[in-house]
Biopython code that builds the backbone (N, CA, C, O; Angstrom):
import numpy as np
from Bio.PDB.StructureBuilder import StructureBuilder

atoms = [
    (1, "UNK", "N", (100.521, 144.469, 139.353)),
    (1, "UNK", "CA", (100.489, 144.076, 137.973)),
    (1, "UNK", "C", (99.642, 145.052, 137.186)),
    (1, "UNK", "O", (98.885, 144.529, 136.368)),
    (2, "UNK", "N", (99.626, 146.386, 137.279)),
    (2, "UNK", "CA", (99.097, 147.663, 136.712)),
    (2, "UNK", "C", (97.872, 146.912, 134.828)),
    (2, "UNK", "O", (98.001, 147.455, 133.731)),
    (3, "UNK", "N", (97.296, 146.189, 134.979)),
    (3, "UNK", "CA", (96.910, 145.908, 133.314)),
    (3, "UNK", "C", (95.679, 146.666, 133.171)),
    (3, "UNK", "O", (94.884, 146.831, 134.096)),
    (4, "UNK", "N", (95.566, 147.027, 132.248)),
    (4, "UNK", "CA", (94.333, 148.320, 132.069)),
    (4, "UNK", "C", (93.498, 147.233, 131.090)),
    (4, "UNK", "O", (93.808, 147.127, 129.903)),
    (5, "UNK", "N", (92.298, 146.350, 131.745)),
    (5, "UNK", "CA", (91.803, 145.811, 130.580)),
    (5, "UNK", "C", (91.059, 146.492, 130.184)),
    (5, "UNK", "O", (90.971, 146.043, 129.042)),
    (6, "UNK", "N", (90.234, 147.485, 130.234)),
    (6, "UNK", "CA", (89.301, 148.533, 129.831)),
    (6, "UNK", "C", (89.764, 148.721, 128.365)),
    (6, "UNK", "O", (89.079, 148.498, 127.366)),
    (7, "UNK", "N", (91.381, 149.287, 128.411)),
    (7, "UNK", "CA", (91.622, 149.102, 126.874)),
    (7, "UNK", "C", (92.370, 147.978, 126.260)),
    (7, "UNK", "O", (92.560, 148.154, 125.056)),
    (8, "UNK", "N", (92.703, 147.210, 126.594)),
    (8, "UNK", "CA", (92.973, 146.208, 125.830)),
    (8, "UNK", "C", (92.303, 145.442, 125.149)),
    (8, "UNK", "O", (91.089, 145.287, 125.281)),
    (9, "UNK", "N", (93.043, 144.849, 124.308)),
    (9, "UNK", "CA", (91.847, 143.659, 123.033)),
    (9, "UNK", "C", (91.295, 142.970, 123.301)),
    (9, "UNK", "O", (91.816, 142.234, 124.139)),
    (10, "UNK", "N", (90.061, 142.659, 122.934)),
    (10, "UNK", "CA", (89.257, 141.386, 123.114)),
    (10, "UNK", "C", (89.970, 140.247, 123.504)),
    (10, "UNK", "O", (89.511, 139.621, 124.459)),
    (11, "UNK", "N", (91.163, 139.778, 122.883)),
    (11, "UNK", "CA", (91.652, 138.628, 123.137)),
    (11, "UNK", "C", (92.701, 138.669, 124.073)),
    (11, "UNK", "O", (93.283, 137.601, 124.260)),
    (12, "UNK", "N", (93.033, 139.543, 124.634)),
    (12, "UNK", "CA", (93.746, 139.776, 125.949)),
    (12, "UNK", "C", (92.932, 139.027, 126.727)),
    (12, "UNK", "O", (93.093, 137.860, 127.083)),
    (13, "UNK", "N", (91.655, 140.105, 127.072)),
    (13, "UNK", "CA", (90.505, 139.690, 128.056)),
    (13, "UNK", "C", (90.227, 138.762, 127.976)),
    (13, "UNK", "O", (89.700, 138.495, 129.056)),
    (14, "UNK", "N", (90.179, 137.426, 126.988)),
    (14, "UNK", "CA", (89.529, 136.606, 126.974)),
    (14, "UNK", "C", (90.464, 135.634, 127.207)),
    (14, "UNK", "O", (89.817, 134.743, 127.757)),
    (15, "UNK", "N", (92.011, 135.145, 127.084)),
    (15, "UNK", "CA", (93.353, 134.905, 127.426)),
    (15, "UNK", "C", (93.665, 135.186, 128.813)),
    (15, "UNK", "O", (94.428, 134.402, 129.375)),
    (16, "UNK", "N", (93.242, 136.090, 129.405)),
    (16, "UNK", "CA", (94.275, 136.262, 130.307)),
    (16, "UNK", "C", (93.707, 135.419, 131.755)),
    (16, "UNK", "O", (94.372, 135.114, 132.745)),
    (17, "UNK", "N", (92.042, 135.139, 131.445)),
    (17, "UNK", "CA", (91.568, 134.055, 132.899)),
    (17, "UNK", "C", (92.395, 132.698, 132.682)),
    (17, "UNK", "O", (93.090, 132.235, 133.586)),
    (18, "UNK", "N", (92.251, 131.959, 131.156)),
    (18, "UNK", "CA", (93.219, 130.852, 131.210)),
    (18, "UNK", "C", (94.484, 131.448, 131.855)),
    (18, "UNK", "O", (94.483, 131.445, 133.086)),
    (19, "UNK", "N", (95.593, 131.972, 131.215)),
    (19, "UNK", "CA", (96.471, 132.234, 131.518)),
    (19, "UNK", "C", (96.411, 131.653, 133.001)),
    (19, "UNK", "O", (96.971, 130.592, 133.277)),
    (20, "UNK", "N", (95.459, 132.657, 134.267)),
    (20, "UNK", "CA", (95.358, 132.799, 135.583)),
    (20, "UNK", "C", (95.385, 131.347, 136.001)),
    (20, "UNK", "O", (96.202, 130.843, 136.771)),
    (21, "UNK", "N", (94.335, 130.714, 135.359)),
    (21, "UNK", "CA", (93.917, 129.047, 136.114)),
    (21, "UNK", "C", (95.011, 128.511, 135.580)),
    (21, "UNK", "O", (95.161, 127.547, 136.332)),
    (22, "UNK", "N", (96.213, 128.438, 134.515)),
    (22, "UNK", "CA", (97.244, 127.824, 134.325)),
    (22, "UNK", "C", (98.454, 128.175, 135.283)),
    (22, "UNK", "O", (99.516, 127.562, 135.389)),
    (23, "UNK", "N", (98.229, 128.791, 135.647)),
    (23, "UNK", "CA", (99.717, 129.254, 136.705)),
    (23, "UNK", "C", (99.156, 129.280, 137.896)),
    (23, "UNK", "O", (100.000, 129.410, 138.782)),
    (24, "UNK", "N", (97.947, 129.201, 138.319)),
    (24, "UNK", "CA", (97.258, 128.613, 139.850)),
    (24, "UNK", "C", (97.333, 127.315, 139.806)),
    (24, "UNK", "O", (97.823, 126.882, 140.849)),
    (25, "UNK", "N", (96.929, 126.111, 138.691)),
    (25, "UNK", "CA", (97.141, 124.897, 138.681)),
    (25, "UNK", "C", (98.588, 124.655, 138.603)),
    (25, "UNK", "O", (98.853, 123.927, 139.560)),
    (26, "UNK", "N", (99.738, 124.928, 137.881)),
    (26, "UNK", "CA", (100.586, 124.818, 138.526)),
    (26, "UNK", "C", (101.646, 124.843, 139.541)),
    (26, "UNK", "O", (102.680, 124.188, 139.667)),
    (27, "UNK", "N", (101.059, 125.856, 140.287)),
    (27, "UNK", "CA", (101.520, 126.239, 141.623)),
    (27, "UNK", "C", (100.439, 125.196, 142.786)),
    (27, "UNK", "O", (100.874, 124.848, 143.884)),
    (28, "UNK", "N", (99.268, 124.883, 142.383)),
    (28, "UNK", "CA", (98.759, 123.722, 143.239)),
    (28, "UNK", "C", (99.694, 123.036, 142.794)),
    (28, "UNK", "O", (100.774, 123.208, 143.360)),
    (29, "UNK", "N", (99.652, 122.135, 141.770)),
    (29, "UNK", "CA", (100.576, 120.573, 141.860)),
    (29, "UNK", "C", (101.708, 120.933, 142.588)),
    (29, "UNK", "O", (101.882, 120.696, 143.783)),
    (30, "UNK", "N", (102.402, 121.458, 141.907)),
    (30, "UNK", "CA", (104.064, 121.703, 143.202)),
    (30, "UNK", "C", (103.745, 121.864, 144.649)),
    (30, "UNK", "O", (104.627, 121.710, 145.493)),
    (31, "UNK", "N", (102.685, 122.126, 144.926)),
    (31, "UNK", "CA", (101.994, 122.521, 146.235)),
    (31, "UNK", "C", (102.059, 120.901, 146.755)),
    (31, "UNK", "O", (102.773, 120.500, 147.674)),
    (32, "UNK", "N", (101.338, 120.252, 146.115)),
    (32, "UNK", "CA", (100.890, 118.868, 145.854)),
    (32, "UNK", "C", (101.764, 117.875, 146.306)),
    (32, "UNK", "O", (101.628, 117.111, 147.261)),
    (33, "UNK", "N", (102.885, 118.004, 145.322)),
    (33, "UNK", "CA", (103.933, 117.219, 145.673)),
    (33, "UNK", "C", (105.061, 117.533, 146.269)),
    (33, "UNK", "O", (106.132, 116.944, 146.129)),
    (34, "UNK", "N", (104.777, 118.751, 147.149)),
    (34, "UNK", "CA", (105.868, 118.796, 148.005)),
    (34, "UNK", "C", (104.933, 118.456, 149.452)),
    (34, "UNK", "O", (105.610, 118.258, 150.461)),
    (35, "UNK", "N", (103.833, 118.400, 149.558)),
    (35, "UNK", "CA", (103.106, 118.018, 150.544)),
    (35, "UNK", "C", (102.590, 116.332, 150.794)),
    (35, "UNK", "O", (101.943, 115.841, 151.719)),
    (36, "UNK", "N", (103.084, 115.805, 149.745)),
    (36, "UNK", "CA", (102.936, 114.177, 149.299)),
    (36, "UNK", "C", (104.047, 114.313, 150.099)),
    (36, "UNK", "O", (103.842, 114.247, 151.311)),
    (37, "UNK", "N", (105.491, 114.535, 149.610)),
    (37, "UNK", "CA", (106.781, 114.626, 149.699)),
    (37, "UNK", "C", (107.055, 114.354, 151.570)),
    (37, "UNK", "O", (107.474, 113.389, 152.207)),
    (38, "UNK", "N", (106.729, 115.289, 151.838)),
    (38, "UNK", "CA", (106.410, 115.897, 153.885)),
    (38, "UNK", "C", (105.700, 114.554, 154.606)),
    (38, "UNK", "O", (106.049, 113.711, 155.433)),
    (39, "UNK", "N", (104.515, 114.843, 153.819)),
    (39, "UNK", "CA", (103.928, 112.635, 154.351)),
    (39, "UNK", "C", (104.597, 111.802, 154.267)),
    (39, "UNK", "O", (104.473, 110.960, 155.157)),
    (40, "UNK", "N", (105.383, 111.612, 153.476)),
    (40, "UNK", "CA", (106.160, 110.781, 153.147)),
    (40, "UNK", "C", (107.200, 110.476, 154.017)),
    (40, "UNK", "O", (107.211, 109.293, 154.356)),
    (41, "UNK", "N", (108.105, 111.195, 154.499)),
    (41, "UNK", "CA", (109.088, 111.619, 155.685)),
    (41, "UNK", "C", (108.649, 111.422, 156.983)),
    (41, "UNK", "O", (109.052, 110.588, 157.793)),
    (42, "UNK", "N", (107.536, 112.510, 157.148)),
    (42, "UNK", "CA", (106.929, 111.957, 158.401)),
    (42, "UNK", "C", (106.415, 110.534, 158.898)),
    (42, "UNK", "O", (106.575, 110.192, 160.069)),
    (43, "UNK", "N", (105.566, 109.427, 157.616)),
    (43, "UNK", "CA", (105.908, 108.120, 157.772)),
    (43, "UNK", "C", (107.245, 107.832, 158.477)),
    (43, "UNK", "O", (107.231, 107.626, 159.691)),
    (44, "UNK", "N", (108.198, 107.810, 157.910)),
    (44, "UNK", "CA", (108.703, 107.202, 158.224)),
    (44, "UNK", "C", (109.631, 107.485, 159.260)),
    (44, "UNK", "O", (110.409, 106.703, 159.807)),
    (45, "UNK", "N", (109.421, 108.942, 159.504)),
    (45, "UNK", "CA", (109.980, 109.470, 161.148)),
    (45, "UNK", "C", (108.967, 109.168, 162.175)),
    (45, "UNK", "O", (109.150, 109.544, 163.332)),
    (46, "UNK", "N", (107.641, 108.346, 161.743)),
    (46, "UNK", "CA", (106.427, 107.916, 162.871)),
    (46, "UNK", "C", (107.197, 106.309, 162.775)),
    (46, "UNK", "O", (106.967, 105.767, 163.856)),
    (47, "UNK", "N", (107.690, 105.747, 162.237)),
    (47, "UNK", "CA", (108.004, 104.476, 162.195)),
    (47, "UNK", "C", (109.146, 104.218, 162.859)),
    (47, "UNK", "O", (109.340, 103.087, 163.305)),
    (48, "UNK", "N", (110.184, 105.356, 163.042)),
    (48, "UNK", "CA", (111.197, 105.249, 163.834)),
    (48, "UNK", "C", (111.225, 105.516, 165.134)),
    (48, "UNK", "O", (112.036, 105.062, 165.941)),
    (49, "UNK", "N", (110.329, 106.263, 165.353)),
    (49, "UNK", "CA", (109.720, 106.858, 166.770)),
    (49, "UNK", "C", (109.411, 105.531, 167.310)),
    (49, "UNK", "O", (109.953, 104.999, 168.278)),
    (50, "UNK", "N", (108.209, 104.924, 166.358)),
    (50, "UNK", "CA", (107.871, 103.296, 167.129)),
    (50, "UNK", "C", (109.001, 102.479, 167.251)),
    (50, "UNK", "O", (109.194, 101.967, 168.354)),
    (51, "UNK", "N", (109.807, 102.247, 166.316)),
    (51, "UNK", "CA", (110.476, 101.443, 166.955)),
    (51, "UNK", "C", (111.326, 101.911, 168.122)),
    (51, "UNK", "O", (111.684, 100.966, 168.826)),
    (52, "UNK", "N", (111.844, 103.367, 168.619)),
    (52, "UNK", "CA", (112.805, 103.423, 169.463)),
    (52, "UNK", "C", (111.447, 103.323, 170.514)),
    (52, "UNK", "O", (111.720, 102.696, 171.538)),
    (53, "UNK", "N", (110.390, 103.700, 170.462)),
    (53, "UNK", "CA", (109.792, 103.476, 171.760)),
    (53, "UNK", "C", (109.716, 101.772, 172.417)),
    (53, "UNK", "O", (109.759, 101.461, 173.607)),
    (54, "UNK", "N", (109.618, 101.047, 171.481)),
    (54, "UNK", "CA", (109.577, 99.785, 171.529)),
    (54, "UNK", "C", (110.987, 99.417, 172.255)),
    (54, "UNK", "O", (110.740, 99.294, 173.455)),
    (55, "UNK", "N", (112.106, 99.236, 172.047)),
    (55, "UNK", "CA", (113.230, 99.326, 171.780)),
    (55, "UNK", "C", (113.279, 99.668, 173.675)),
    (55, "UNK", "O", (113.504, 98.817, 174.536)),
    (56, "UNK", "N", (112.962, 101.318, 173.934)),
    (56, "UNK", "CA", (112.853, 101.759, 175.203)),
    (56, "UNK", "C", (112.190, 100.800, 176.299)),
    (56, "UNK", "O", (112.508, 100.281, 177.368)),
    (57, "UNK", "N", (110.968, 100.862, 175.337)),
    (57, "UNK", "CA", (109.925, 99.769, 176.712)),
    (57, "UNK", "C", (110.555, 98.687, 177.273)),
    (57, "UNK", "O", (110.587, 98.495, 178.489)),
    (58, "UNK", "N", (111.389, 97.497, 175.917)),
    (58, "UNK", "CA", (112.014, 96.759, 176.425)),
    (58, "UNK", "C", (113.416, 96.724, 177.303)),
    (58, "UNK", "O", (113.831, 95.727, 177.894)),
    (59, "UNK", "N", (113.759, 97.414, 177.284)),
    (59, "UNK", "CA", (115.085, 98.250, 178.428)),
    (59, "UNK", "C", (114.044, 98.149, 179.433)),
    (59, "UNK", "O", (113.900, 97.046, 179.960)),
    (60, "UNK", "N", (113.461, 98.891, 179.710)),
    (60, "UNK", "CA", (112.650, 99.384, 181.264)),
    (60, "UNK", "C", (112.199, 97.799, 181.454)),
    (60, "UNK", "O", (112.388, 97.531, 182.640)),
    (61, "UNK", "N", (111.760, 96.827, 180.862)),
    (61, "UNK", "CA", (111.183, 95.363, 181.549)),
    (61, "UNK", "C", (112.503, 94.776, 181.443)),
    (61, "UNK", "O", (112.582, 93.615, 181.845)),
    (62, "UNK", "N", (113.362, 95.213, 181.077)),
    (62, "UNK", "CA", (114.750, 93.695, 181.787)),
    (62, "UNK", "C", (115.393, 95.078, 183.027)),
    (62, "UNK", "O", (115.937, 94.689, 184.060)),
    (63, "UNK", "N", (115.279, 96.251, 182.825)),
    (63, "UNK", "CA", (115.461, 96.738, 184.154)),
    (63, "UNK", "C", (114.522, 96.387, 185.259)),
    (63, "UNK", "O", (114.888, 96.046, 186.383)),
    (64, "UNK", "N", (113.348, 96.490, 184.880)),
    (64, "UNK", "CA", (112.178, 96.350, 185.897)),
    (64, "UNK", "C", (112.583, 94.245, 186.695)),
    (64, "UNK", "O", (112.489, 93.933, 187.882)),
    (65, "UNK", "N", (112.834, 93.650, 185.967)),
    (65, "UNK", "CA", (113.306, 92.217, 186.230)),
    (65, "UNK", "C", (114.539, 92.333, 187.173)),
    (65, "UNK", "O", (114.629, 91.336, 187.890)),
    (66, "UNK", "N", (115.530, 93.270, 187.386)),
    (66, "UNK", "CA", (116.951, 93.346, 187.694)),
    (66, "UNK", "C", (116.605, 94.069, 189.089)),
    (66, "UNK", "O", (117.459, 94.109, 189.975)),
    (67, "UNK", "N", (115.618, 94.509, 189.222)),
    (67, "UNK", "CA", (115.165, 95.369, 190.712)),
    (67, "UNK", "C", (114.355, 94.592, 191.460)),
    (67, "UNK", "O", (113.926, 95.004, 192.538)),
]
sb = StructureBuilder()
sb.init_structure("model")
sb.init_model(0)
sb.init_chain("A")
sb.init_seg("    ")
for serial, (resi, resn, name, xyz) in enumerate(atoms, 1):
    if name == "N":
        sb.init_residue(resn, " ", resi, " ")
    sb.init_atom(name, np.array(xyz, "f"), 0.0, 1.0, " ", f" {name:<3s}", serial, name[0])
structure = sb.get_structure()
């Protein structure tokens, strides 16, 4: 991003840190909510896991009864 602030205007220099923290804060939030987003999924791929394990266990005790 070549910017020569040496010569540029006062109000460049003084613009361009907002500028910076506005396009870092918005690249956190999207950060944010695509990482809410991922928790979210994984809930509920941990909830399906439990139930097929559940699901399993009980297979193995009416097998374990049949032997």
């Amino acid at each position: 991003m070549n910017l020569d602030l040496r010569h540029s205007p006062e109000a460049v220099r003084a613009y361009l840190p907002l500028s910076v923290i506005w396009v870092t804060t918005t690249r956190l939030k999207k950060l944010i909510a695509l990482l809410t987003s991922a928790g979210r999924n994984l809930t509920v791929t941990q909830e399906q896991i439990d139930e097929t394990l559940a699901e399993f266990r009980g297979s193995l005790e009416t097998l374990a009864q049949y032997t």
